[in-house]
Every structure is written in structure tokens, then in C-alpha cells.
N, C-alpha and C positions, 0 to 999 in steps of 0.2 A: 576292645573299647568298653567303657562303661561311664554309667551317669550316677552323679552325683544332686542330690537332692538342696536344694538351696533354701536356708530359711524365708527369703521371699517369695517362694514358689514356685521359683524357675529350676532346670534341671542344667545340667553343665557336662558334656560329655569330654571325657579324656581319656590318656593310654598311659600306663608306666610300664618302663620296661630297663632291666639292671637290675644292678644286685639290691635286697629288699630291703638291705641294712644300709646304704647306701645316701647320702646327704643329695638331696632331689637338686637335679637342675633343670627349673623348668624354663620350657621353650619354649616364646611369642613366636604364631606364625608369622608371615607375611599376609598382606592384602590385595587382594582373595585368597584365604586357605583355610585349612584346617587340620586338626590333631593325625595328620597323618607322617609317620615316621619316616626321617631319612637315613637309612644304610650305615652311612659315613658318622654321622653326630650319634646315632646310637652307638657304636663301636668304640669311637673315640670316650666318648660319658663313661663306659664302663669300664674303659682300659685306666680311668682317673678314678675308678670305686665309684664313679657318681651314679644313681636312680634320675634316669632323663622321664620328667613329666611334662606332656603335651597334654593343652586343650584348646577347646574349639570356644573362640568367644562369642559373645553372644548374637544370635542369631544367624552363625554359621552351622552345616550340618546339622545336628540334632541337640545343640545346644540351645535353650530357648532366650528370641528374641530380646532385647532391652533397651525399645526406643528411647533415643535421650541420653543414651549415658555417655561420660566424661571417659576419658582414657584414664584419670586416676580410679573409675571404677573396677579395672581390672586387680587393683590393690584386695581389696575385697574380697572378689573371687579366687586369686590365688590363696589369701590367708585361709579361705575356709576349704579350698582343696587339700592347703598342708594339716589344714588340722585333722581332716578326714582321713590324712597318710598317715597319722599321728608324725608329722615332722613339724620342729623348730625350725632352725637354721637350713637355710637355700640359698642356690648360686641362682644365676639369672641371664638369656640370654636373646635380646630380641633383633629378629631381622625385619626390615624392610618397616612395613608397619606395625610390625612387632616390637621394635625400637622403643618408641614411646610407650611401649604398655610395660617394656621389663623397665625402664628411667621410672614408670607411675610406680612398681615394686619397690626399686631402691629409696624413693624417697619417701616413702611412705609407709616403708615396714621398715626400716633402719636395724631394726633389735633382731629381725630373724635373714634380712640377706646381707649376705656375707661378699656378695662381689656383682656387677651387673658391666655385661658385654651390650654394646650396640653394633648391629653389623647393618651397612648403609640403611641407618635409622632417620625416619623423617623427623625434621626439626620443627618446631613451634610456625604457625602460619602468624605474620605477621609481626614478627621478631627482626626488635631494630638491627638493623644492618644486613639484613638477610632476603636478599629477591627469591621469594620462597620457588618461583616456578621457572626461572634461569637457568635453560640448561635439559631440561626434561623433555623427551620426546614428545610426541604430537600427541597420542592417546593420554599420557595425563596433564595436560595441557587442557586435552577437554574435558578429562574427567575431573580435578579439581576444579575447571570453569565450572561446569553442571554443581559442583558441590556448596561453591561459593554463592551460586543463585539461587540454592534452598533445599528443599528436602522435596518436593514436587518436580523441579528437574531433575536432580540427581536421579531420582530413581528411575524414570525413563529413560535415559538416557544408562544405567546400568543393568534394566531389564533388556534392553538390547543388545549390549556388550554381552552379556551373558548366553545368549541364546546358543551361541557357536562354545566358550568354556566349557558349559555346563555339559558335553559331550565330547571335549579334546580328547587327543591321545597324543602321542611322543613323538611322532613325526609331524605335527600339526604346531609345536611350541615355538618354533621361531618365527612363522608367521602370524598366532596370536601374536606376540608379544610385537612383533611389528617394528614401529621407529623407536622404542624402547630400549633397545639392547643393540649396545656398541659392538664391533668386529673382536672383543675380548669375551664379551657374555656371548654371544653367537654359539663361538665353538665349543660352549660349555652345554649346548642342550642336545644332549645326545646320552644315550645308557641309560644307564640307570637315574641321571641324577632327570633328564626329560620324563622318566617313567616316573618319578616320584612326582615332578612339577605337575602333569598333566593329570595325575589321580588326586594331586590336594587341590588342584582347580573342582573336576570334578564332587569331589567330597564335599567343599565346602558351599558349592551353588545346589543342591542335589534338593533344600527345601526353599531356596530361594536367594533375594539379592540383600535381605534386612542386612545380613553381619556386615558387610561390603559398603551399603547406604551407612552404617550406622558410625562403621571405621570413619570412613569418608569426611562426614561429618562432625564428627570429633577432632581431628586433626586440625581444622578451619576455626576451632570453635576454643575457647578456654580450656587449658588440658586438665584444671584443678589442683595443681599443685605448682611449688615455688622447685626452677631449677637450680640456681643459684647459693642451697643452701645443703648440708646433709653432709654426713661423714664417708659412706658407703661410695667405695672406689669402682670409677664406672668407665670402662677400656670403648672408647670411640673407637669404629673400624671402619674407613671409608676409600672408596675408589675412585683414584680420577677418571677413568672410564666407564660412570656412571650415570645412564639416560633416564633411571624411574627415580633416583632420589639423590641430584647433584652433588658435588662435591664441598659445594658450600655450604651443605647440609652440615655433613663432617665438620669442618671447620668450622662452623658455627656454634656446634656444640662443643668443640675441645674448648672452645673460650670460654662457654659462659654456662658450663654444667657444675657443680660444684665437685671436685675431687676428680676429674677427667685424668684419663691417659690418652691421649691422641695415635693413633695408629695410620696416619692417610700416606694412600699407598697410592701413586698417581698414576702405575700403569695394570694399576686391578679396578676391576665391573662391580655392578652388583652382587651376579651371578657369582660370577670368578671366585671373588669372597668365599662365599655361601660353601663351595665345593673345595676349594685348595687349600685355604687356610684353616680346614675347620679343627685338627691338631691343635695348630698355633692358637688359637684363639681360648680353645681352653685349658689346655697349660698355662696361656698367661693369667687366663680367668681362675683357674685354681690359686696361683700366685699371689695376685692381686688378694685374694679373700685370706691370705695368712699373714 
């Protein structure tokens, strides 16, 4: 792991890992995580020559804090981590809540990325046609209620959710996750890939709830940028057995993203995604960027 020094004063902690020559494709976690590596997508990034760069957004693990900020601010923060790889051109790949921070990449750096995956990425709160929380288990059901009533809810109501993450382990992940995870994501939290979920919970609650508050709130709120517009071809991956980020998530965005491929697969999870497809996904993401 190492940190990166930010001309506003904030530090930004990340991992690269691949070959050094290698065209980065960097990875939005999900919501709660952080820069912690998965097995499977390292593997795969390298067997495609790609350099997979993770980091931790703001106010996750040892990344500093950034109350306030817009999901296009993650545009920023990745330009100034490529320029410190000395890399131009980058692929892009976000899950979960990570969704919207690699869409803030594409549309927003155009000139250096080359291709941007969503994998059951959350869509715009408040987006015509879209009943943003239809569909979602009970825990985000309250945790975007807490969200939508301010920034004084929200965070009590996720210092407490936290208290039991902030010490999970892998046998403990299908009960966090609770009403969130259909009988498809279930049977996927086991091995290595629960050993990973339950160490980037960990990780990323380890100085607090800020990154988590801050995601939260950003999704609810203006994401700073136009989806509708932009050349950079951006692969929707959604699952109809999807309880933390509905299905009409996905199909929301194959509509009205500009350059979309739609990928909805009606008998894959969040999870499922995340772990099965993760080959397919960037092959086609490599494809996409030629």
C-alpha cells in the first residue's frame, strides 16, 4: 500500500499491482471498502497486460477525509494518481458504488480513458423513470432513508451499522449482509471471495464511517456531471437477482448513459457478478477500448 500526496493536502492511499509497463485499470470499490485486492481481478488484469490500480476514496482507511465532495470528484483524484504512475490512457471499472465514480472518470477524463465497465452500479437518486429504492433489501432501504434525511442522520445511524463490520470475518458475511443478498449472492460468500469481502469491510471502517457517510451522500445529491453526453464506451453489467442495487438500476442506465452497452443478466446477483464474470467483463472491457 502506499500514499499519495495531494496538491490540496489530503493524502490518498492505493495499491498497484501487474506488469509496470502495463495500461492501469483502475478499480472503484464498492460501498463500504477499500483498496484492498481481489485474487480473481488481479489475475485476470494481468493475464490482459493490464496494471490493476486500487484506491481508497476519501475518507475510507487512510485516505483523507473530503466532506462534501460530488462523485465527479473522484475524476480528480484518479487524474492525479495517473499522473503520479506517469500513465495517460486507462481502463476503468466500478462496482457497486463504485459504479458512479468510474461513469465520473469516463465522462470526465474522455482524452485518457479508454473504456469504463459498471458492474451493478448505482444510478442517479432521483432520475426520471427510475424508483431509485424498488427492489432493495431492508438495510438499504434504511440506509439511503438515514441518507436522504441529512448528514446528522446518516451518520448515526452508520456508526452503528459499523460497529459489528468494522470486526467481520468470513463466516460472519452472509449475516451482515442480511436481506440484501438473494439465494444467487448467498452461495457466493464463502472462500476466498468472503475472505476478501470481510477484510475490505474491515479496511475500510478501520478510521471510521466519513468514506461511507460521504459515498452515501453523494449518490442522493448532484453527481456533477452530464450522463447523456461523451464518446467513451461504458459496458452496464446488471443482475436481475440484485437486492443492494436493483435491476432497474442497470436498465436505467443502458437508456440514458451516453455510449452504453447493456449487459443485464436476469438470473445473476450483485455478488455473482463481482466473482463469475470477472474474465468476461474485461475482455469485453478491453474490446470496448479498441
Amino acid at each position: 500500500m502506499t500514499s499519495l500526496d495531494l496538491a490540496d493536502g489530503r493524502s490518498l492511499e492505493y495499491v498497484v499491482t501487474g506488469p509496470v509497463d502495463g495500461m492501469p485499470l483502475v478499480l472503484h470499490h464498492g460501498t463500504p471498502s477499500a483498496a484492498v485486492v481481489f485474487g480473481p481481478w488481479q489475475e485476470s488484469a494481468a493475464k490482459h497486460g493490464l496494471r490493476m490500480v486500487m484506491y481508497s476514496r476519501p475518507g475510507y482507511a487512510r485516505s483523507s477525509p473530503l466532506p462534501g465532495r460530488a462523485v465527479a470528484d473522484a475524476a480528480g483524484d484518479v487524474a492525479a494518481l495517473l499522473d503520479a504512475l506517469g500513465a495517460e490512457r486507462f481502463l476503468t471499472v466500478g462496482w457497486s458504488g463504485g459504479g458512479p465514480h468510474a461513469l465520473a472518470c469516463a465522462k470526465l477524463l474522455p482524452e485518457r480513458c479508454g473504456a469504463a465497465a459498471l458492474i451493478g452500479g448505482v444510478a442517479p437518486y432521483g432520475a426520471d423513470g427510475l424508483d431509485f429504492m424498488s427492489g432493495m433489501g431492508v438495510e438499504n432501504l434504511e440506509e439511503f432513508g438515514a441518507a436522504l434525511e441529512g448528514k446528522a442522520t446518516l451518520t448515526g445511524y452508520l456508526d452503528t451499522q459499523s460497529a459489528a463490520l468494522a470486526h467481520v470475518q468470513a463466516d460472519d458475511m452472509a449475516a451482515a449482509f442480511g436481506d440484501l443478498v438473494s439465494d444467487v449472492d448467498r452461495a457466493q460468500l464463502t472462500g476466498e471471495f468472503a475472505e476478501y469481502l470481510a477484510e475490505s469491510f474491515r479496511t475500510a471502517l478501520q478510521t471510521g464511517t466519513a468514506g461511507w457517510r460521504d459515498d452515501d451522500l453523494a449518490f442522493v445529491t448532484d453527481w456533477g456531471f452530464r450522463l447523456d453526453d461523451g464518446q467513451v464506451p461504458v459496458a452496464v453489467w446488471q443482475g436481475g437477482q440484485d437486492r443492494m442495487v436493483p435491476y432497474a438500476h442497470g436498465e436505467w442506465l443502458a437508456e440514458h448513459v451516453a455510449c452504453a452497452e447493456p449487459h443485464l443478466l436476469p438470473d445473476e446477483g450483485h455478488l455473482s457478478l463481482a466473482v463469475g464474470a470477472v474474465e468476461e467483463i474485461i475482455t469485453d472491457l478491453v474490446r470496448l477500448s479498441r
